[in-house]
N, C-alpha and C positions, 0 to 999 in steps of 0.2 A: 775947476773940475769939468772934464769933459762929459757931455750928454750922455754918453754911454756910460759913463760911473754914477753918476746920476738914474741910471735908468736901475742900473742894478743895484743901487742902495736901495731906490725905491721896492723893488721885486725883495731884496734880504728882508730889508722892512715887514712888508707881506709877509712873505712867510713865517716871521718873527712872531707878529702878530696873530696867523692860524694856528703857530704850534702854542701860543700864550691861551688862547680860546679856546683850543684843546685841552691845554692843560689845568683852567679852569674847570672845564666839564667835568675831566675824570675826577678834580681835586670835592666839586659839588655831589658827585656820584659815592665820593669814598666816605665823604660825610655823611650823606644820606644813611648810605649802609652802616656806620659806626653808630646813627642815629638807633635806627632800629637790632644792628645787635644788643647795644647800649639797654635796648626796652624788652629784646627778650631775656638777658641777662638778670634784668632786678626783677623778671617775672622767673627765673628760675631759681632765684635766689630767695624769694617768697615763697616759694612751693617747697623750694630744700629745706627751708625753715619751720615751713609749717610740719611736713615728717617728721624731721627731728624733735621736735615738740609730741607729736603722737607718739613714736617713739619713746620718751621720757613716762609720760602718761601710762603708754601702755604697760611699760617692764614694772612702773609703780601700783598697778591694775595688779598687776601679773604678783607681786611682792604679797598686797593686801590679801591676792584671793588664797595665796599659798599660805600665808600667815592662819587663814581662817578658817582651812581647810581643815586640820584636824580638831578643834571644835566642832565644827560641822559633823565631823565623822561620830565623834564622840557621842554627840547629843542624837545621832542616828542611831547609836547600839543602846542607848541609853531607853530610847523612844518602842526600840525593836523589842528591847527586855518587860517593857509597860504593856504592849499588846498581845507578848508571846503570855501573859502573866496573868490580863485579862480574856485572851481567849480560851485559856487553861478555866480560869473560875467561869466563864461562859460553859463549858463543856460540863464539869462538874457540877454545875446548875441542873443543868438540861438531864443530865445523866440521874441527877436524884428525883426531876421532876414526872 
């Protein structure tokens, strides 16, 4: 091989070797970033999960408070008819007193 093929095997060489350097970097760089999508991912995926969780909670909230609500209501007309009942015999008191 003549010096001049030699020269530019050597020079192919090089360059061979800056675009391999290169393309380690981007290949370091892409990892990197897969790294930290990778970590905001199971962080969004933890937060999606924790909603979904409130979510169940809360429609199960929401079930109980409707379930109790007309008890509730009941024991208020129930409650309303006792004072409308005792403020009636309070008046009647007052009025013979």
């Amino acid at each position: 091989a003549s010096e001049q093929q030699l020269e530019a095997a050597c020079m192919a060489a090089n360059d061979a070797e800056s675009v391999l350097a290169a393309t380690r970097a981007q290949l370091e760089t892409i990892a990197a970033s897969n790294t930290s999508l990778q970590s905001r991912l199971d962080t969004l995926t933890t937060q999606h999960n924790a909603l979904r969780e409130a979510e169940y909670n809360t429609s199960h909230d929401n079930d109980r408070l409707r379930a109790a609500l007309p008890v509730l209501q009941e024991e208020l007309l129930s409650r309303k008819a006792v004072i409308r009942s005792q403020n009636h015999q309070l008046a009647t008191l007052r009025f013979a007193g």
